[in-house]
PDB file of N, CA, C, O and CB in Angstrom:
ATOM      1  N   UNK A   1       4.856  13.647  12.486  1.00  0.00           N
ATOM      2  CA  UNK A   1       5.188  12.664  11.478  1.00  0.00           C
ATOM      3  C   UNK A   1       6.708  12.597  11.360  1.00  0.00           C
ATOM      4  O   UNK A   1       7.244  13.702  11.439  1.00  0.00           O
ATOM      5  CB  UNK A   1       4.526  13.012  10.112  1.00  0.00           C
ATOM      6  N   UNK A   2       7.689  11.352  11.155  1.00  0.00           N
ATOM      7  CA  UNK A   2       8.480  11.173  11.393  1.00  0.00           C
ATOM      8  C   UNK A   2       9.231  11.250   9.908  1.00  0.00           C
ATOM      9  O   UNK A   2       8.812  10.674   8.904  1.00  0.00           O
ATOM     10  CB  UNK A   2       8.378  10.241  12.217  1.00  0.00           C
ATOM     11  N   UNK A   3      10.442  12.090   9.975  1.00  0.00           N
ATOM     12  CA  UNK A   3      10.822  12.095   8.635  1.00  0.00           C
ATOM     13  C   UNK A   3      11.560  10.422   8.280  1.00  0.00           C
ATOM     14  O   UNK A   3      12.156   9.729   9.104  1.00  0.00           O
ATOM     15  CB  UNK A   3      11.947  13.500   8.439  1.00  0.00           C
ATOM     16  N   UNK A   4      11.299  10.082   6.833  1.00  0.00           N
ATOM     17  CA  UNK A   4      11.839   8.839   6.397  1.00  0.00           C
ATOM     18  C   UNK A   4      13.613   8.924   5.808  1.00  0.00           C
ATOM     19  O   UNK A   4      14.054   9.796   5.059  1.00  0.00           O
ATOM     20  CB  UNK A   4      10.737   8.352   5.156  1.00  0.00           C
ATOM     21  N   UNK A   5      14.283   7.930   6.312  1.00  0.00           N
ATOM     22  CA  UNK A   5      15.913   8.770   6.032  1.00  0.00           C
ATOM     23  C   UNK A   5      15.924   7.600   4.527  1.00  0.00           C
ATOM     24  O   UNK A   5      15.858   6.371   4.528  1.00  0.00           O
ATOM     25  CB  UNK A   5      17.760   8.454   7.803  1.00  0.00           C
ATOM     26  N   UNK A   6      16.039   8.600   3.314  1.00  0.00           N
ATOM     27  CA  UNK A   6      16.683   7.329   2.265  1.00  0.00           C
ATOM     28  C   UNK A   6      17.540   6.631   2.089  1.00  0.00           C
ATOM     29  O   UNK A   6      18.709   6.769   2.450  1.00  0.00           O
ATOM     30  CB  UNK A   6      16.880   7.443   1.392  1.00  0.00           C
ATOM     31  N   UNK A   7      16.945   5.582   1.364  1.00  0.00           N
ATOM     32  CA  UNK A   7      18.114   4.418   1.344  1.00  0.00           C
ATOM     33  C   UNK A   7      18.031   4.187  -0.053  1.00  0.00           C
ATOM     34  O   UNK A   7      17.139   4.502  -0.842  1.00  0.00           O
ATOM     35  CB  UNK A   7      17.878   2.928   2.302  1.00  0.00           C
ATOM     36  N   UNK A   8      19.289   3.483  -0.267  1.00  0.00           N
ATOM     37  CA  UNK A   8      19.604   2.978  -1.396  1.00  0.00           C
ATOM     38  C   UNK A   8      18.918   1.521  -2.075  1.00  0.00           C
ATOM     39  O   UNK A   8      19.301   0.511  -1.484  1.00  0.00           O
ATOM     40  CB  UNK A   8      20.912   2.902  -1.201  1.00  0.00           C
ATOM     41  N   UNK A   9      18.221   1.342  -2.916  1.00  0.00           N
ATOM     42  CA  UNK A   9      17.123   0.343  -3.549  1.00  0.00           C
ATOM     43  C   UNK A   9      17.941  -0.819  -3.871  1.00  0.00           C
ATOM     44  O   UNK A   9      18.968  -0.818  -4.551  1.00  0.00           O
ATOM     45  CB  UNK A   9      16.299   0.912  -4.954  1.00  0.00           C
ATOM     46  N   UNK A  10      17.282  -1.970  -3.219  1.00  0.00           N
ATOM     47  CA  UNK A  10      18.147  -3.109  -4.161  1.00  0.00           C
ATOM     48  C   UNK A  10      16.974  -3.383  -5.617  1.00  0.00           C
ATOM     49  O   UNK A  10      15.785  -3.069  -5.549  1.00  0.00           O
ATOM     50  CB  UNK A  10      18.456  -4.987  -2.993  1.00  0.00           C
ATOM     51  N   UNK A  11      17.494  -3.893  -6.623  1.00  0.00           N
ATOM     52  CA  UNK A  11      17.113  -4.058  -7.606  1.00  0.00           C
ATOM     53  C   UNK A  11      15.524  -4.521  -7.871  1.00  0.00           C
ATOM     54  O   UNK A  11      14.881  -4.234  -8.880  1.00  0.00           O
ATOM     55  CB  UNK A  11      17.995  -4.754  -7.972  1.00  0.00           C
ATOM     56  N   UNK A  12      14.918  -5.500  -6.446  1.00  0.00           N
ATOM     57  CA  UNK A  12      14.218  -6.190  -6.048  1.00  0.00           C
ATOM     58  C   UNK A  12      12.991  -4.774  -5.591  1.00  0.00           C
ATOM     59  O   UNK A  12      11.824  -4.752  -5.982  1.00  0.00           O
ATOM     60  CB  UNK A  12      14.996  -7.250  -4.997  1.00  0.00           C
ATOM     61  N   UNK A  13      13.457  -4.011  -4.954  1.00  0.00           N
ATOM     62  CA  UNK A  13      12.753  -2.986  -4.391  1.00  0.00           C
ATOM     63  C   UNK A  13      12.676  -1.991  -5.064  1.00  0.00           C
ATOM     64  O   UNK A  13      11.896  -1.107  -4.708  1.00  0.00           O
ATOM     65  CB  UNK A  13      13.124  -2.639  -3.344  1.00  0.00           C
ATOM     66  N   UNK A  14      13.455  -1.838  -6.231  1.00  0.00           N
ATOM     67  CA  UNK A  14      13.005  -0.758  -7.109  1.00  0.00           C
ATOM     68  C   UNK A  14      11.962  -0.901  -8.056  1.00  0.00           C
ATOM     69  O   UNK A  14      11.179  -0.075  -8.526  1.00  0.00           O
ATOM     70  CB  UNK A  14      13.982  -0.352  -7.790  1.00  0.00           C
ATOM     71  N   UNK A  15      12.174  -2.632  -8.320  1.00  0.00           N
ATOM     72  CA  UNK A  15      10.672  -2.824  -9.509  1.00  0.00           C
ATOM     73  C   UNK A  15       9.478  -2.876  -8.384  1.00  0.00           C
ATOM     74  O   UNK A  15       8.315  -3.098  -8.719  1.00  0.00           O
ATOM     75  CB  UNK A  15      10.626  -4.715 -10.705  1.00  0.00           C
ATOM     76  N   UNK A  16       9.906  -2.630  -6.877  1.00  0.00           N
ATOM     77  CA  UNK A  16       8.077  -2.815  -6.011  1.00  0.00           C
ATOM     78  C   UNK A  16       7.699  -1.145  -6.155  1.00  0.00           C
ATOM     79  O   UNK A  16       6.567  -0.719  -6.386  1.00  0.00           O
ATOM     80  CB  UNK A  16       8.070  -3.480  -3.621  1.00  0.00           C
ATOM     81  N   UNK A  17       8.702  -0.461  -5.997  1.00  0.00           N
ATOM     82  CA  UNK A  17       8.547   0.868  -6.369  1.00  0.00           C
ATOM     83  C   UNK A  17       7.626   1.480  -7.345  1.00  0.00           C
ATOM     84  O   UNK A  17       6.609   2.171  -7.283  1.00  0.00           O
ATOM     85  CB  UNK A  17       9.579   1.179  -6.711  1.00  0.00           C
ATOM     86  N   UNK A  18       8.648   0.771  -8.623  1.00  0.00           N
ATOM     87  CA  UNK A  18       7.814   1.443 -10.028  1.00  0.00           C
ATOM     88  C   UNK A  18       6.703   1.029 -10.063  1.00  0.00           C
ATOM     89  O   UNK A  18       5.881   1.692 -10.696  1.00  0.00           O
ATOM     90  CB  UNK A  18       8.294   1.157 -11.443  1.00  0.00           C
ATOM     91  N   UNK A  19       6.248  -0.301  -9.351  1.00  0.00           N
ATOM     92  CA  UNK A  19       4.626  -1.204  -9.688  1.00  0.00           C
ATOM     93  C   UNK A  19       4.084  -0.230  -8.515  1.00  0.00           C
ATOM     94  O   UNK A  19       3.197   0.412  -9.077  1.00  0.00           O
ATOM     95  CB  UNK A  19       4.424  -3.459  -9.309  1.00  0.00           C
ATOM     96  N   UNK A  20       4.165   0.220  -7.134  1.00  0.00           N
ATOM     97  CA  UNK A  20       3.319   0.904  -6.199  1.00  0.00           C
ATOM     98  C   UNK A  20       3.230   2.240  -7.231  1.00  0.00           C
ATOM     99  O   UNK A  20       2.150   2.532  -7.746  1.00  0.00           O
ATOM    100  CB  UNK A  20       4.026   1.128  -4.487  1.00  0.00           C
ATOM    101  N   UNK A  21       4.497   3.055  -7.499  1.00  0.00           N
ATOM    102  CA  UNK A  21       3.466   4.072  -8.718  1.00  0.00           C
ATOM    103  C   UNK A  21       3.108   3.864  -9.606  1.00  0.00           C
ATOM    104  O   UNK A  21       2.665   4.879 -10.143  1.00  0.00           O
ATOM    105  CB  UNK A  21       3.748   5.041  -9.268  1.00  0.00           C
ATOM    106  N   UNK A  22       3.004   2.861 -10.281  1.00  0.00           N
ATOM    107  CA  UNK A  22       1.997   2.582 -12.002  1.00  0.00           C
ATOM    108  C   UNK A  22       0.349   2.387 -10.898  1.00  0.00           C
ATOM    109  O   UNK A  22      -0.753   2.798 -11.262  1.00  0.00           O
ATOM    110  CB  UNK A  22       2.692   0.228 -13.423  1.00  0.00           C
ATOM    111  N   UNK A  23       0.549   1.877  -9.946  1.00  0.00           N
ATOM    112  CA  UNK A  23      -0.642   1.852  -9.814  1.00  0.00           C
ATOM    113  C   UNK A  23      -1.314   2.741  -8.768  1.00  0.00           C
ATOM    114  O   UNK A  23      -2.478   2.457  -8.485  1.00  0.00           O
ATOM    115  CB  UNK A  23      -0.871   0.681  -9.677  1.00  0.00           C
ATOM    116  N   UNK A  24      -0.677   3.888  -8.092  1.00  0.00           N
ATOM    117  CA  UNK A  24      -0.944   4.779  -7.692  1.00  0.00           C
ATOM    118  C   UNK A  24      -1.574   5.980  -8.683  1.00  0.00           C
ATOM    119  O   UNK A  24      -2.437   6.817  -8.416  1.00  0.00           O
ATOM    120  CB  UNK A  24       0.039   4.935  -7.070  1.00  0.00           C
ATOM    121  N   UNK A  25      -0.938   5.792  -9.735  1.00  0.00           N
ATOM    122  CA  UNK A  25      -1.216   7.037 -10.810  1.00  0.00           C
ATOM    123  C   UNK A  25      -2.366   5.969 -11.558  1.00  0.00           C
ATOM    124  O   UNK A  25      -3.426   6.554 -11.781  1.00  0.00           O
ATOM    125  CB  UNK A  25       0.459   7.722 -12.023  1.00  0.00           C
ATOM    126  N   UNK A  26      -2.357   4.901 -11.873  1.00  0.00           N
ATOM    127  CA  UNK A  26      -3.862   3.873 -12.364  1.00  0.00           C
ATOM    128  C   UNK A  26      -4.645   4.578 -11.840  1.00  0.00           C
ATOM    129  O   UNK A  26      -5.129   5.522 -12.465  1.00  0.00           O
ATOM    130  CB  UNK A  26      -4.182   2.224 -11.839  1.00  0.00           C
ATOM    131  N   UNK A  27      -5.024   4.286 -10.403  1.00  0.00           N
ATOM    132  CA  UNK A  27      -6.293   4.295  -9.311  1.00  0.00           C
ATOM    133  C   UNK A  27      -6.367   6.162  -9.754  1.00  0.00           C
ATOM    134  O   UNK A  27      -7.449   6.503 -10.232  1.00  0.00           O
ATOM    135  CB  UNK A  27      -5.784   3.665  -7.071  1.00  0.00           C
ATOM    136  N   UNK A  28      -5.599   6.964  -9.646  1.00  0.00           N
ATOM    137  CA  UNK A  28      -5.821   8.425  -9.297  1.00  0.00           C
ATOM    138  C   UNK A  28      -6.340   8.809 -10.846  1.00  0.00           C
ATOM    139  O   UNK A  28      -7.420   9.204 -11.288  1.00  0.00           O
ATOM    140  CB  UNK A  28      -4.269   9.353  -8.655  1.00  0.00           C
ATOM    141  N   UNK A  29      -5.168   8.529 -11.395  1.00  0.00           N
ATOM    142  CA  UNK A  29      -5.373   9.394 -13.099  1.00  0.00           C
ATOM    143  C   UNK A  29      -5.106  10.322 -12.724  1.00  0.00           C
ATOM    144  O   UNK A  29      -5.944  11.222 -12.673  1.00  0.00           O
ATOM    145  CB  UNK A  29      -6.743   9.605 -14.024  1.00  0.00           C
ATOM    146  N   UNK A  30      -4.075  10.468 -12.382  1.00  0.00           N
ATOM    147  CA  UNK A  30      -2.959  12.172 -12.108  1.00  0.00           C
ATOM    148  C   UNK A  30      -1.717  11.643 -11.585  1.00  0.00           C
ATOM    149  O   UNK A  30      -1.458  10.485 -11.258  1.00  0.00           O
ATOM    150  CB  UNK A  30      -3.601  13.568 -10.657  1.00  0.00           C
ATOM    151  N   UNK A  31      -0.825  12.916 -11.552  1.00  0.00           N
ATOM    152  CA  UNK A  31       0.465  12.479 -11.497  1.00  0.00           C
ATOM    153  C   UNK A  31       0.798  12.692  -9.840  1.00  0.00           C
ATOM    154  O   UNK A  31       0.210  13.526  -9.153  1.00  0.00           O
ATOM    155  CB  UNK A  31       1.446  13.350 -12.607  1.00  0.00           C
ATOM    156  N   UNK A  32       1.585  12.011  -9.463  1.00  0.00           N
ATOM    157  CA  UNK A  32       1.602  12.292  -7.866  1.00  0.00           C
ATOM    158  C   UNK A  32       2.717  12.024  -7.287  1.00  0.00           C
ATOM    159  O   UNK A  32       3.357  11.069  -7.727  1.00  0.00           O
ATOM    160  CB  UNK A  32       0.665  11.565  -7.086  1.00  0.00           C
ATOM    161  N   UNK A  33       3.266  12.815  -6.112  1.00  0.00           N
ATOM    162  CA  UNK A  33       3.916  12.856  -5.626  1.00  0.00           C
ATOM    163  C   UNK A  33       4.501  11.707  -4.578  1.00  0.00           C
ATOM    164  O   UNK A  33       4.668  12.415  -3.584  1.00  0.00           O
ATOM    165  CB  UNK A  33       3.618  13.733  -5.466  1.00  0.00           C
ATOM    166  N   UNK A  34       4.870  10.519  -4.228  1.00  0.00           N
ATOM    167  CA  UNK A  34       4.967   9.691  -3.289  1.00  0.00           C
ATOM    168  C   UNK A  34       6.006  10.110  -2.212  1.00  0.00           C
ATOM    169  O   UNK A  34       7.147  10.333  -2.617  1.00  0.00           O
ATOM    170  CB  UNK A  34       5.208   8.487  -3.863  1.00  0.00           C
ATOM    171  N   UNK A  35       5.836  10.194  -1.361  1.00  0.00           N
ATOM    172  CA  UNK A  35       6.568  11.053  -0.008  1.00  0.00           C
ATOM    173  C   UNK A  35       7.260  10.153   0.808  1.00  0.00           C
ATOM    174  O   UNK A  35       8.357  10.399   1.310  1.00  0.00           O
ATOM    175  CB  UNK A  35       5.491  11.828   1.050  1.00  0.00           C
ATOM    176  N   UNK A  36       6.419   8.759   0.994  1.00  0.00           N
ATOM    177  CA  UNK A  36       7.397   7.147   1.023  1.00  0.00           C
ATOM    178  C   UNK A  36       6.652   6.196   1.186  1.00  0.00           C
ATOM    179  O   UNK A  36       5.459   6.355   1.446  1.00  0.00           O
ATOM    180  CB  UNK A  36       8.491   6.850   2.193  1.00  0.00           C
ATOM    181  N   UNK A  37       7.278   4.890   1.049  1.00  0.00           N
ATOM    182  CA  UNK A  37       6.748   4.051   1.087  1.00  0.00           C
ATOM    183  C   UNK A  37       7.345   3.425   2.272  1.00  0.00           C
ATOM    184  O   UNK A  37       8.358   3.929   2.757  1.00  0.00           O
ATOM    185  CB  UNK A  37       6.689   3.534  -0.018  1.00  0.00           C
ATOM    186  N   UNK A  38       6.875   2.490   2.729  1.00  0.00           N
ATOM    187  CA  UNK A  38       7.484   1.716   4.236  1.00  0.00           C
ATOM    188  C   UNK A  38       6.646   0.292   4.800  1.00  0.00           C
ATOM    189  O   UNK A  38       5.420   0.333   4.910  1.00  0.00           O
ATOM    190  CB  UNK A  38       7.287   2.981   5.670  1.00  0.00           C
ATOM    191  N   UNK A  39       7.128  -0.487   5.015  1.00  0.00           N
ATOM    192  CA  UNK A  39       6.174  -1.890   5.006  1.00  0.00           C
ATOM    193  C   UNK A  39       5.706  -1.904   6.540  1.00  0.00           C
ATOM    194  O   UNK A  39       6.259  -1.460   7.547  1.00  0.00           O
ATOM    195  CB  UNK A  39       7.139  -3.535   4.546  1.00  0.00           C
ATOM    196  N   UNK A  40       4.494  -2.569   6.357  1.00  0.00           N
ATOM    197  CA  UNK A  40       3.477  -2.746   7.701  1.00  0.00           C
ATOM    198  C   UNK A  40       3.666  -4.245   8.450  1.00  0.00           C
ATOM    199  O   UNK A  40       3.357  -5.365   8.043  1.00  0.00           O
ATOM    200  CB  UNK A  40       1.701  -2.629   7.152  1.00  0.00           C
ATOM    201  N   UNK A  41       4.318  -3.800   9.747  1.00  0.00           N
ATOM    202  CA  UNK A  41       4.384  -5.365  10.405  1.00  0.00           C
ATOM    203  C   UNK A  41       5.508  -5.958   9.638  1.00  0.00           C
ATOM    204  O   UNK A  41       5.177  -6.799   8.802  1.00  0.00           O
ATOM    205  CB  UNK A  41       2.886  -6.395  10.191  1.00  0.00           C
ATOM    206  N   UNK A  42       6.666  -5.710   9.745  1.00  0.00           N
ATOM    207  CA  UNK A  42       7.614  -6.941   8.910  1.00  0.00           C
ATOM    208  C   UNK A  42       7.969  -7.386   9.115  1.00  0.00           C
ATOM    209  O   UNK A  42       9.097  -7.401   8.622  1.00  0.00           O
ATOM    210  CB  UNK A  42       8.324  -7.113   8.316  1.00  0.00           C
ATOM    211  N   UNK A  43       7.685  -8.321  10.005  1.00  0.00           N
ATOM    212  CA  UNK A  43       7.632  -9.602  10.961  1.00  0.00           C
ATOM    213  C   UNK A  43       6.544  -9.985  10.515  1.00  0.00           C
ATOM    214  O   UNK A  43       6.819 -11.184  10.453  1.00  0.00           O
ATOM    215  CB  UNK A  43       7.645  -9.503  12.547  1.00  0.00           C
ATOM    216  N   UNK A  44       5.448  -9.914  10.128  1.00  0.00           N
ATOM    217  CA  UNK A  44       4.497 -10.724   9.428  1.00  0.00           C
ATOM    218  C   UNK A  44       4.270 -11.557   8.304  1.00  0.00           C
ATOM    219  O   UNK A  44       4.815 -11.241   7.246  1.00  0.00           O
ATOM    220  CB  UNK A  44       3.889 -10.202   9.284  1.00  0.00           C
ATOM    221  N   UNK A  45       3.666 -12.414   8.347  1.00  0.00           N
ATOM    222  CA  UNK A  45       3.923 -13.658   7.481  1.00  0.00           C
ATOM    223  C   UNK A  45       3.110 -13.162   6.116  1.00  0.00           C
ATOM    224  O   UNK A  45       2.108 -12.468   6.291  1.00  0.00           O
ATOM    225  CB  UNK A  45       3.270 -15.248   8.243  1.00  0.00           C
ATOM    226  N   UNK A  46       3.512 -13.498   4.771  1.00  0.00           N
ATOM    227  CA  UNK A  46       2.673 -13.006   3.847  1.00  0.00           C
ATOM    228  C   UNK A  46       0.749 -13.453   3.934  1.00  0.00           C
ATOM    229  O   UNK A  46      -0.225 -12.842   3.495  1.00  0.00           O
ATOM    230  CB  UNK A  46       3.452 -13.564   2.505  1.00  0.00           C
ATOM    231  N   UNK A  47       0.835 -14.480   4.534  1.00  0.00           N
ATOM    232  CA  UNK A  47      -0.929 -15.132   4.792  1.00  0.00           C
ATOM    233  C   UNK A  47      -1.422 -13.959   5.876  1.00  0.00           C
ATOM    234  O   UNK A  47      -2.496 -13.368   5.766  1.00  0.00           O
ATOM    235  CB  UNK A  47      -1.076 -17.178   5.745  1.00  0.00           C
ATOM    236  N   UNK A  48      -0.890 -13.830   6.461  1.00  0.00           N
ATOM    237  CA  UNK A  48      -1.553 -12.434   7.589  1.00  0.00           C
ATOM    238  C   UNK A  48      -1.970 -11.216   6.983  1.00  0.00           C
ATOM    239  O   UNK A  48      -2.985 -10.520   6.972  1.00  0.00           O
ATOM    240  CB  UNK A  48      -0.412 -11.791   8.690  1.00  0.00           C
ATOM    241  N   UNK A  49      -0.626 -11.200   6.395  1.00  0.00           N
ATOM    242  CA  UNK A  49      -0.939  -9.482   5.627  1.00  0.00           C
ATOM    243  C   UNK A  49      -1.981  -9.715   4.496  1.00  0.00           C
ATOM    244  O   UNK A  49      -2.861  -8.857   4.563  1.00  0.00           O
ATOM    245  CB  UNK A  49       0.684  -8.641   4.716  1.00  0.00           C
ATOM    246  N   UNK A  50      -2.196 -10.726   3.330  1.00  0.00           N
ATOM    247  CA  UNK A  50      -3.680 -11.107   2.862  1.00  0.00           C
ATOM    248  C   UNK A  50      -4.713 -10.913   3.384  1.00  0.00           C
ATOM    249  O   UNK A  50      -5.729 -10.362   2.960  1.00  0.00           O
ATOM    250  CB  UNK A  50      -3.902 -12.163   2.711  1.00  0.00           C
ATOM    251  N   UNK A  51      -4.384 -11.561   4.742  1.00  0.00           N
ATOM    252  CA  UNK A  51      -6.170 -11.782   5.554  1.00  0.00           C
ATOM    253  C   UNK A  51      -6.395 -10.338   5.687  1.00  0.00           C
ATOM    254  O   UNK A  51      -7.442  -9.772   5.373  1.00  0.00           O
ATOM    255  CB  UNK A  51      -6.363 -12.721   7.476  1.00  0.00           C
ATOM    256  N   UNK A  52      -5.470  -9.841   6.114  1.00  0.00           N
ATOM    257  CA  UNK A  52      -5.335  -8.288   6.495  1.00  0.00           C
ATOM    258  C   UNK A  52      -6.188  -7.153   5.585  1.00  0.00           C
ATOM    259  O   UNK A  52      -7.135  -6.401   5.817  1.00  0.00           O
ATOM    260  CB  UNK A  52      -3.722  -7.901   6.343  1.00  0.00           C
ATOM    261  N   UNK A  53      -5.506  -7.384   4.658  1.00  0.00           N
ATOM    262  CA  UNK A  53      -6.294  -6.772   2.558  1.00  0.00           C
ATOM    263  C   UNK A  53      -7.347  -7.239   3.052  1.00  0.00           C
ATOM    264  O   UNK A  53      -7.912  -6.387   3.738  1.00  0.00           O
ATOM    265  CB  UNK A  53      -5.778  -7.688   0.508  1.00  0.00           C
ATOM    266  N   UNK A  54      -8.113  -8.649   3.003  1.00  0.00           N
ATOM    267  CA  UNK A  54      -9.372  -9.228   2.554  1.00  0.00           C
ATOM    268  C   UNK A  54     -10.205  -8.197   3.973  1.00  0.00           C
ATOM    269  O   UNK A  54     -10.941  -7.224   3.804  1.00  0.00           O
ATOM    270  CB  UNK A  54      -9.427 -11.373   2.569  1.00  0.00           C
ATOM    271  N   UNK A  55      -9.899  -8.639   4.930  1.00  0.00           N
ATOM    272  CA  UNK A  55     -10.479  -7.759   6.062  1.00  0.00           C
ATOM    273  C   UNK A  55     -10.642  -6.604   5.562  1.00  0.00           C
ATOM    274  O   UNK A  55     -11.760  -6.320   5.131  1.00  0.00           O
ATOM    275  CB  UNK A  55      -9.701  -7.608   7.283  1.00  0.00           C
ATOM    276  N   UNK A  56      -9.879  -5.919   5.512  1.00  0.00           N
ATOM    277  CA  UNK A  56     -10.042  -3.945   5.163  1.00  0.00           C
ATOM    278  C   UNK A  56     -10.986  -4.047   3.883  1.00  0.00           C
ATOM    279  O   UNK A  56     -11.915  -3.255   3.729  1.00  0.00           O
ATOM    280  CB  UNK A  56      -8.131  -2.839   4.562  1.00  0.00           C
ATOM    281  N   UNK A  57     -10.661  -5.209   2.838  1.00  0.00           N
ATOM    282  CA  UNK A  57     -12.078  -5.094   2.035  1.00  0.00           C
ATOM    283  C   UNK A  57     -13.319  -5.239   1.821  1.00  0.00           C
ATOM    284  O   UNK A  57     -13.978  -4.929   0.829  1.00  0.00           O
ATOM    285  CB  UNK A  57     -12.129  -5.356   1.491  1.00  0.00           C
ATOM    286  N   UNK A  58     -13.794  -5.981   3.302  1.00  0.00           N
ATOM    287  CA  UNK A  58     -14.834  -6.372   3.325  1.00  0.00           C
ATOM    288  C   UNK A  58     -15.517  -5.191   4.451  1.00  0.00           C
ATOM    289  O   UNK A  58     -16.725  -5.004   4.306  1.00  0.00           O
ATOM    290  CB  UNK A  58     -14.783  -7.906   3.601  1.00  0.00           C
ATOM    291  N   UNK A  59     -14.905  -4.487   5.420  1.00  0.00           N
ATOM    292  CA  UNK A  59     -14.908  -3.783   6.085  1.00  0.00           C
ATOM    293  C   UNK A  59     -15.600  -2.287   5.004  1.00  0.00           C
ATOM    294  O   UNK A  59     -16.574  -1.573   5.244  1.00  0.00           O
ATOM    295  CB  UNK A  59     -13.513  -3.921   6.766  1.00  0.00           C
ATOM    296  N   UNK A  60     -14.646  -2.247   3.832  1.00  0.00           N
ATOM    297  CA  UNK A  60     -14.995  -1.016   3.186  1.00  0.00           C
ATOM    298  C   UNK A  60     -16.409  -1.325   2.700  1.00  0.00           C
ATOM    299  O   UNK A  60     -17.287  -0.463   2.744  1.00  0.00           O
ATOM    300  CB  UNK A  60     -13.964  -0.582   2.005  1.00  0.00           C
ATOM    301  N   UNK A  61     -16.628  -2.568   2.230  1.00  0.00           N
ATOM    302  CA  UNK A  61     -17.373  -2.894   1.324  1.00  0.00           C
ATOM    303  C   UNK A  61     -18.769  -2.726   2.372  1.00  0.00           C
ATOM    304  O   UNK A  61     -19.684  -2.125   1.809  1.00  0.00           O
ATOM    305  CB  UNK A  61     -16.931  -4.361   0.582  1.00  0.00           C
ATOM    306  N   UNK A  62     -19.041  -3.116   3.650  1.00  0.00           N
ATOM    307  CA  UNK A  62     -20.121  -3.300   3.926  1.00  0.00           C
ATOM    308  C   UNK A  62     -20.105  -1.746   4.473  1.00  0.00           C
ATOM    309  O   UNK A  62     -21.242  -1.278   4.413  1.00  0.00           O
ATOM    310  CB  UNK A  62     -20.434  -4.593   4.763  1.00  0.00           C
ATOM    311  N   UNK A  63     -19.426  -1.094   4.836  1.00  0.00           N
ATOM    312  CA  UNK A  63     -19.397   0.436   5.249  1.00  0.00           C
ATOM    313  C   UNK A  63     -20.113   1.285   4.222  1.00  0.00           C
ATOM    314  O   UNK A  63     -20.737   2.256   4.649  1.00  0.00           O
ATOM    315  CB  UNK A  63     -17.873   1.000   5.385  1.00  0.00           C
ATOM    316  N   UNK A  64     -20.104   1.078   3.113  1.00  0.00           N
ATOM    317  CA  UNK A  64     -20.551   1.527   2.093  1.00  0.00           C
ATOM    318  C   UNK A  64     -22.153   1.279   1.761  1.00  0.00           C
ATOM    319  O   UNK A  64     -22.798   1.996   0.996  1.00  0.00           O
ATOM    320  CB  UNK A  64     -19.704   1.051   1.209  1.00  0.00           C
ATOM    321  N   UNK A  65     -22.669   0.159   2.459  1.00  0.00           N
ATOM    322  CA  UNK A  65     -24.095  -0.108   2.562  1.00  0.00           C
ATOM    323  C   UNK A  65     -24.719   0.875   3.771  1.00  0.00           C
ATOM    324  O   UNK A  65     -24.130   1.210   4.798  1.00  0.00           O
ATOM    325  CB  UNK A  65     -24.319  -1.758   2.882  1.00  0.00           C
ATOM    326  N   UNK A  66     -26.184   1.271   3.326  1.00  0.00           N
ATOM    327  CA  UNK A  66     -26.732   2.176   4.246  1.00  0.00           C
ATOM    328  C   UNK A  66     -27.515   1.251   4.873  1.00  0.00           C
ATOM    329  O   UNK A  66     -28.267   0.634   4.118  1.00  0.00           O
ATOM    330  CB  UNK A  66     -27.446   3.409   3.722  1.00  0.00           C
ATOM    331  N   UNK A  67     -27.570   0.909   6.301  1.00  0.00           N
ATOM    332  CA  UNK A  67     -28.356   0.338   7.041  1.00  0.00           C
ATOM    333  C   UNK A  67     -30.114   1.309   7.045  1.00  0.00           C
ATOM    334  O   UNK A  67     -30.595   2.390   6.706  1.00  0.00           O
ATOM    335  CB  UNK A  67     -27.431   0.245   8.489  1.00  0.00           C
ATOM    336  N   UNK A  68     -30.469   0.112   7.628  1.00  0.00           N
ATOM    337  CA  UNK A  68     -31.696   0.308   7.607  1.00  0.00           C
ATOM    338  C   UNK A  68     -32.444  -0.187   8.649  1.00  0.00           C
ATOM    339  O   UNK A  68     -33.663  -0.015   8.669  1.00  0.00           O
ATOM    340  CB  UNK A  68     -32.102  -0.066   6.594  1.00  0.00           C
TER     341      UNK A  68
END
C-alpha cells in the first residue's frame, strides 16, 4: 500500500472532508480514524461516476438475495 504524501486543503476540499467524516461516523456510530481519502478515475465525468454508485448498488442489493 502506497503511502499518501499530504497536501494542503483548498477551502472547497476541506468542507468534502468534514461531509466524508460526518458521514463516515453516521453509517459506523463510532469514532474513526480516516487514513485518506483520494478520488477514483479523475478524468471521469460526474454521470459515470453516478452510474458507477447506482451499479455497485444494485450489485450489493441483489448479492444479498439468496438464490434458489
Amino acid at each position: 500500500m502506497s503511502q499518501a504524501t499530504p497536501t494542503k486543503l483548498s477551502a472547497e476540499n476541506a468542507a468534502l472532508v468534514a461531509v466524508i467524516t460526518a458521514a463516515i461516523h453516521a453509517a459506523i456510530e463510532a469514532p474513526a480514524k480516516i487514513l485518506s481519502i483520494r478520488q477514483v478515475n479523475p478524468g471521469q465525468s460526474p454521470e459515470t461516476a453516478r452510474m458507477a454508485w447506482a451499479l455497485e448498488g444494485r450489485r450489493h442489493i441483489f448479492s444479498s438475495h439468496k438464490l434458489r
